[in-house]
N, C-alpha and C positions, 0 to 999 in steps of 0.2 A: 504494500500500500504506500503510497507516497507519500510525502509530507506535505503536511498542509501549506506551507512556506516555498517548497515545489510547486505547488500547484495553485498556488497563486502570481506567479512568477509569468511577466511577459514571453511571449515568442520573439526569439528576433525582430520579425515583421510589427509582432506589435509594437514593437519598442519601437521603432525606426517613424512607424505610422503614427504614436503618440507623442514623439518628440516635433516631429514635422508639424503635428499637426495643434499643439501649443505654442507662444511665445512670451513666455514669462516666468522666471525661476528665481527662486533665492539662491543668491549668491555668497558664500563664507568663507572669509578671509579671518587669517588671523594677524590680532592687533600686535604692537609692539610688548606688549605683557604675556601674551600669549593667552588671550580671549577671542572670542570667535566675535566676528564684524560680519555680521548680517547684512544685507539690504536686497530690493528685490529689483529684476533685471528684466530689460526685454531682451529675448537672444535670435539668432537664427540659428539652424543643426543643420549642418550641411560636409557630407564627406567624412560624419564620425566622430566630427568639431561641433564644438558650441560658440559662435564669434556672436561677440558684445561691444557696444562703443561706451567709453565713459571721459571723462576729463583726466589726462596724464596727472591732476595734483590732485586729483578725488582719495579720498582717504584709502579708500579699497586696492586703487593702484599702487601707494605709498605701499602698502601693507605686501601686496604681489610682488614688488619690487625686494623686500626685505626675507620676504618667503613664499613662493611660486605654488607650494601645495594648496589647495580650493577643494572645498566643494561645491554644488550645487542641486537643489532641487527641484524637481517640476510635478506639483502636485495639482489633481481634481478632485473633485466629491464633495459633498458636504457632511453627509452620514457616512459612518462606517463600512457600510455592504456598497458607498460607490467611488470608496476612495481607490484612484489612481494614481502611480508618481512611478519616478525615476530619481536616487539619488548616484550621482557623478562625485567622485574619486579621483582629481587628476594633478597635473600642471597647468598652468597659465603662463601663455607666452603673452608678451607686452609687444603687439607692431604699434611702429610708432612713424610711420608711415604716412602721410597726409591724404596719398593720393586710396591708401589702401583701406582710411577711415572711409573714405568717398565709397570706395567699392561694398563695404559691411553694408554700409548708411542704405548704401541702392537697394542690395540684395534685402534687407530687411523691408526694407517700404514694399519692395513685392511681395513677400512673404506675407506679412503683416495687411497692407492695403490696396494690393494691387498694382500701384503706383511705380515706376521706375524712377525719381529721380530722387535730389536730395530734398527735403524739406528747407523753402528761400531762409526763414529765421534761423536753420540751423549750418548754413552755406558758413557763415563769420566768427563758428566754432570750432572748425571742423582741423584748422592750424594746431589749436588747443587739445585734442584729443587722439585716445588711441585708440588702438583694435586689442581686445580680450579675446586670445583665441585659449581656448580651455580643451584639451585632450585626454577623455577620459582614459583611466587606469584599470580603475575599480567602478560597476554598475550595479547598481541591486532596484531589480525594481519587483511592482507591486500591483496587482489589480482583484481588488477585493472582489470583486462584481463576479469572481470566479466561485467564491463560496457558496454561491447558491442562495444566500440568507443563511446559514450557519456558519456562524459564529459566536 
């Protein structure tokens, strides 16, 4: 008999299909004391990667910069029997790149709204910012909606 922790456990597919098919994760970094720094992210998964844009002097990057391990999670549900998520185990690469914020920025507006370009307010930030490419290590995911209602 399997275990219940098995058998709530994504398929590949689903995982690939549920990450695609969200855009919004808590992101955890750890602070210079060595306490977890929360905050929630919009990302795009693409190729295996999780790429995110944030301000090169945003605390989160500070924190990436001093120690690269991350996590992140991507959860649904609101009751128990429909919780869904993925948490990520990896590194974070820091590009710091200008033209390659541009490219996150694009791919994200399609994902997210269809849209291919960069957002005009956000054109005069984009010098200021970098690309969070995050590669997971470690993946554990979860889809209760498997138990049937028992639990």
């Amino acid at each position: 008999m399997p275990s219940k922790r098995r058998s709530i456990k994504f398929t590949p597919e689903e995982q690939e299909a549920f990450l695609k098919s969200n855009q919004k994760c808590a992101l955890a970094t750890l602070d210079q004391n060595g306490f977890p720094h929360v905050v929630a992210m919009n990302y795009v998964y693409d190729g295996g990667a999780f790429y995110m844009t944030s301000y090169g002097k945003a605390q989160k990057v500070v924190n990436i910069r001093r120690n690269p391990k991350v996590g992140l999670m991507v959860e649904t549900g609101r009751v128990y029997n429909e919780l869904q998520g993925v948490m990520v185990r990896g590194h974070c690469d820091i590009i710091e790149d200008a033209s390659q914020v541009g490219v996150a920025w694009r791919r994200m507006g399609q994902v997210q709204s269809g849209t291919s370009g960069v957002p005009r307010e956000a054109t005069a930030s984009m010098p200021k910012r970098v690309v969070l490419k995050i590669v997971p290590e470690k993946v554990t995911s979860w889809d209760h909606s498997k138990l049937g209602g028992k639990y």
